[in-house]
Legacy VTK file of the C-alpha trace (Angstrom):
# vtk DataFile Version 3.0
C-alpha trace
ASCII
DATASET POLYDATA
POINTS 275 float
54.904 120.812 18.227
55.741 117.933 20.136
53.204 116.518 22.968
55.748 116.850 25.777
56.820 120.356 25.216
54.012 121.667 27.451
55.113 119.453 30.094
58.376 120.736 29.942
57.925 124.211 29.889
55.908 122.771 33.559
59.055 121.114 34.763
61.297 124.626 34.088
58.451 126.388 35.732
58.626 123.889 38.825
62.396 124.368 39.060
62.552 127.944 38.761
59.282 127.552 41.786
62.101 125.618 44.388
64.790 127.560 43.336
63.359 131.279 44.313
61.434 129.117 47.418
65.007 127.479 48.728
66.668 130.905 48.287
63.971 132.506 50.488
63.538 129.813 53.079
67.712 128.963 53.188
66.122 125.688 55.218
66.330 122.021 54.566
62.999 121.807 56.063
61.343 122.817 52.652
62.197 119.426 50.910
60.510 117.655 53.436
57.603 120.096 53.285
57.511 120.205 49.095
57.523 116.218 49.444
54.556 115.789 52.184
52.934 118.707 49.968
53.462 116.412 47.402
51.790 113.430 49.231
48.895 115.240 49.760
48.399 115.799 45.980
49.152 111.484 45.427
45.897 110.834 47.790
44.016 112.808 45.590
45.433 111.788 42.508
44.612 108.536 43.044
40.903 108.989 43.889
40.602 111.044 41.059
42.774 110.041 38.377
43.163 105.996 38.615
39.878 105.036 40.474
37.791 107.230 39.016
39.346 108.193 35.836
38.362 111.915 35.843
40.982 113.157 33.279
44.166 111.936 30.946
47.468 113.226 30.971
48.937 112.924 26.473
52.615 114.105 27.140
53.185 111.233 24.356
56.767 110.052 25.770
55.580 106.432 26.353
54.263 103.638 24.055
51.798 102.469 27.028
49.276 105.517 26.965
48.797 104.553 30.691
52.462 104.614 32.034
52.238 108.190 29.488
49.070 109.559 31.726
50.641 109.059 34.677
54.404 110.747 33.968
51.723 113.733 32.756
49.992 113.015 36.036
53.503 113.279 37.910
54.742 116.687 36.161
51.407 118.141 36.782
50.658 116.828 40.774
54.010 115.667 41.643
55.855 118.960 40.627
54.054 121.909 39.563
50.872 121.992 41.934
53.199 120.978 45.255
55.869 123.542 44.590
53.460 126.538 43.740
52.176 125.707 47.469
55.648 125.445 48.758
56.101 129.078 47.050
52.672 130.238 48.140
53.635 129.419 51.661
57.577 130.361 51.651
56.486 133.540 50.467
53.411 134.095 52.759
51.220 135.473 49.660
47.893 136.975 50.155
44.528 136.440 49.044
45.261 138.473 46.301
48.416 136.803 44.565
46.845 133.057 45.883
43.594 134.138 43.289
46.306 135.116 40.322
48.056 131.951 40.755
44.892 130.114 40.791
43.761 131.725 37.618
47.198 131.093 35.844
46.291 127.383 36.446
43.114 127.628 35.022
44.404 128.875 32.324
47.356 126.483 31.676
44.428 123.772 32.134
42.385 125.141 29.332
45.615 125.642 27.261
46.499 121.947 27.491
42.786 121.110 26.475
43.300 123.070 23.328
46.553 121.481 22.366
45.277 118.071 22.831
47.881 116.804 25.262
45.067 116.676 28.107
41.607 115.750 27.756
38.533 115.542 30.217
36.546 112.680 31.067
33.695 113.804 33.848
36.127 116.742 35.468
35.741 120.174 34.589
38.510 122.935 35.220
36.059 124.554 37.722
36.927 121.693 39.919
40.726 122.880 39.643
39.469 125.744 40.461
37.997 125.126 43.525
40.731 122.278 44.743
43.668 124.856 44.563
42.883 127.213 47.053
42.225 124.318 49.650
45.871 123.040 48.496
47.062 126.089 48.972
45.637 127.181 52.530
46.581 123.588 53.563
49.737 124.504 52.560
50.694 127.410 55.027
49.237 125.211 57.707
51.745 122.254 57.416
54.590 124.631 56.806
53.762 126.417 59.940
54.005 123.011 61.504
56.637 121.810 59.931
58.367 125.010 61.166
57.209 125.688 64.891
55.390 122.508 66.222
57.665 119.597 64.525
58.142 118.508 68.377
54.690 117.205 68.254
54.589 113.266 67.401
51.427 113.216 65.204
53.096 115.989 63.383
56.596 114.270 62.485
54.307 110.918 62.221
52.158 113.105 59.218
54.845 114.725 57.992
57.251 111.389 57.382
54.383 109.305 56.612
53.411 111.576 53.289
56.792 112.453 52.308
57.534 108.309 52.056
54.174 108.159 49.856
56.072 110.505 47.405
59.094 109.495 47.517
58.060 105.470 47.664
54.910 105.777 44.863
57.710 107.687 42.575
60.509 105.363 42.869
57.963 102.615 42.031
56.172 103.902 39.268
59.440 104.860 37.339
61.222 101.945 37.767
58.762 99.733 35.933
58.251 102.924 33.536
61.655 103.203 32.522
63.190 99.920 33.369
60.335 97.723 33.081
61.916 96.362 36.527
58.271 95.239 38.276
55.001 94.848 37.184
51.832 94.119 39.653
49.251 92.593 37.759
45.895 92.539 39.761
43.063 92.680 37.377
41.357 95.496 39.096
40.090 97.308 35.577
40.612 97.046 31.988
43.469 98.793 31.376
46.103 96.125 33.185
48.153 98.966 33.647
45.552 101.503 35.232
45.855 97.733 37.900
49.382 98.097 38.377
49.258 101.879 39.114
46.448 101.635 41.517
48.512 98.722 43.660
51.563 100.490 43.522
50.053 103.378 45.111
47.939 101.609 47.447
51.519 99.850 48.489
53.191 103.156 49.268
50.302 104.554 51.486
50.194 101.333 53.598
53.863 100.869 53.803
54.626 104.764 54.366
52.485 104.172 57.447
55.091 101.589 58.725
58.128 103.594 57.941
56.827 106.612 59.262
55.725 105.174 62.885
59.104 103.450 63.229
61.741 106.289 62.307
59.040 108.456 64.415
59.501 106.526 67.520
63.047 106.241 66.582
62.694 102.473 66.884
65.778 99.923 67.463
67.786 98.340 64.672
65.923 94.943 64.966
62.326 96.998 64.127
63.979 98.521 61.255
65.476 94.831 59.601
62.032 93.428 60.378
60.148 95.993 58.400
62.407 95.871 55.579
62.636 91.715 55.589
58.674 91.956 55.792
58.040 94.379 52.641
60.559 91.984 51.038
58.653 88.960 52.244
55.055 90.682 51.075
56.956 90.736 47.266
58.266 87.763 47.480
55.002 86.110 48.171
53.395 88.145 45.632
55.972 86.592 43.315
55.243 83.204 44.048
51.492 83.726 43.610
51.664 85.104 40.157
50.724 88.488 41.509
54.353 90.567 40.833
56.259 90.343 37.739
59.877 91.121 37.605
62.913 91.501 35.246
65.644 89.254 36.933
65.747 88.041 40.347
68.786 91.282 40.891
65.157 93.236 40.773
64.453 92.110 44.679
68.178 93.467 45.540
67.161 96.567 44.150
63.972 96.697 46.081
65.603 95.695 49.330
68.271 98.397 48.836
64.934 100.688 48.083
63.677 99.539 51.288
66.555 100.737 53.341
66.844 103.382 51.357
63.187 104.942 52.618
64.843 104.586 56.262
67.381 106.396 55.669
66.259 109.240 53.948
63.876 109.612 56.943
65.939 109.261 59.474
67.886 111.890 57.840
64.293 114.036 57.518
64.114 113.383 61.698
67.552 115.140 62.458
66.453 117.830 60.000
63.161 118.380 61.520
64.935 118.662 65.042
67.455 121.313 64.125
LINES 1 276
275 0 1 2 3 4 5 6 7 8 9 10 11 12 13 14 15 16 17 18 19 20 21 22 23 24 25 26 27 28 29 30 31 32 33 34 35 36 37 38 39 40 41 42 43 44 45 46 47 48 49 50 51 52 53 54 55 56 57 58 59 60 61 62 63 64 65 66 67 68 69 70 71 72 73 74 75 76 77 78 79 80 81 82 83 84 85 86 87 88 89 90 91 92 93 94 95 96 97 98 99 100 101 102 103 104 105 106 107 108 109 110 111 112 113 114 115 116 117 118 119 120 121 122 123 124 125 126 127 128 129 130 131 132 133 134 135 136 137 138 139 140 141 142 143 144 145 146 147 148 149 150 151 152 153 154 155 156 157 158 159 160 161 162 163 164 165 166 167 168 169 170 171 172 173 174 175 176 177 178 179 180 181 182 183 184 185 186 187 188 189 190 191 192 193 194 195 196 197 198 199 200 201 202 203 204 205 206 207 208 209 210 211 212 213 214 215 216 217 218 219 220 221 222 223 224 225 226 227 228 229 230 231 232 233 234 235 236 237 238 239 240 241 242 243 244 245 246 247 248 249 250 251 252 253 254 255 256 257 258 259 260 261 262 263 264 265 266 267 268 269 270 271 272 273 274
């Protein structure tokens, strides 16, 4: 059997997850909420996974086993885990169902252990174990925010700034895994890619903070051109110093267009908030 077949069956799983969560929720305030869910899940991916290297995603789709651990990384945290709290929450389950869902990921964990497409380093599945329920309880918090108190500035500033970390650390990663459009090489470890990773992500969580604060305050046109011209600027510079590696000079069109892009979709996020 194929590597990526497990991973797969994950990504149907995920889907079917949204679909039965949008058709109980009917509310455009659930994307938001899987994708600052989502967020949530990067932060501790990145402690975990790229600093300190506590397991390895095998889903065996790319030749780089790096760029391969983190697409497993992404199907696991960036789709399965963040949509079983969406449905936890949509849903409002109990203690009861929260413990059964908790023990089906156990058990998917130890599954993937046995068919050698995920391995352990220092982690143990108790640690799953344990993290879940906190994701989970967190969970129906934000969505009760997200829901009754999205008036509240820290709360749109929270829930924009960690839907942008999704949607900015994803857009990054895959276009340099697919396209091989920008690479970041830093040094930071051994595995040059394990470097890359760990700056892209780092990149997102500063410039979310940006984005966020000026869609939040619903800043003028001339604050939105500057932050865009100055996250162009920062690659640019990184350019010239060796730092970034890209495929064409067309690649900084496509991250200025990414740029605006982010405003956008959160701008869009504000009206739906509002409603």
């Amino acid at each position: 059997m194929p590597k990526f077949i497990p991973y797969l069956v994950l990504i149907l799983m995920s889907v079917v997850l949204f679909i039965l969560s949008w058709k109980k929720a009917n509310d455009k305030k659930l994307i938001i909420f899987y994708l600052c869910m989502a967020g949530f899940v990067y932060y501790f991916e990145f402690t975990v996974l790229v600093v300190y290297k506590s397991y390895e995603y095998e889903p065996g789709l790319f030749k780089d086993p790096y760029i391969d651990n983190i697409f497993g990384a992404n199907v696991s945290n960036g789709f399965i885990v963040p949509l079983a709290t969406v449905f936890i929450a949509i849903f409002d389950l109990g203690i009861g169902w929260i413990i059964l869902i908790v023990l089906c990921f156990l058990g998917i964990e130890e599954l993937f252990l046995i068919l050698h497409v995920y391995k352990h380093f220092w982690w143990k599945t108790l640690y799953t174990g344990i993290g879940l329920p906190i994701q989970f309880a967190l969970g129906k918090w934000i969505w009760y925010l997200i829901r009754f108190q999205a008036k509240r500035f820290i709360v749109r500033l929270g829930t924009f700034y960690f839907a942008n970390v999704t949607i900015q650390a994803t857009f990054l990663y895959y276009i340099s895994a697919l396209f091989n459009m920008i690479y970041y090489r830093v040094n930071w470890f051994k595995e040059p890619t394990r470097g890359h990773i760990a700056f892209v992500s780092l990149f997102a969580f500063v410039d979310s903070l940006f984005f966020a604060t000026v869609v939040t305050n619903r800043a003028p046109v001339f604050w939105q051109t500057i932050l865009v011209l100055c996250g162009v600027g920062f690659n640019v510079m990184l350019f010239e110093w060796g730092v970034l590696e890209i495929r064409g000079y067309w690649a900084f069109a496509i991250i200025i267009l990414a740029q605006v892009c982010y405003l956008f979709i959160l701008k869009y996020f504000r009206q739906i908030v509002r409603q």
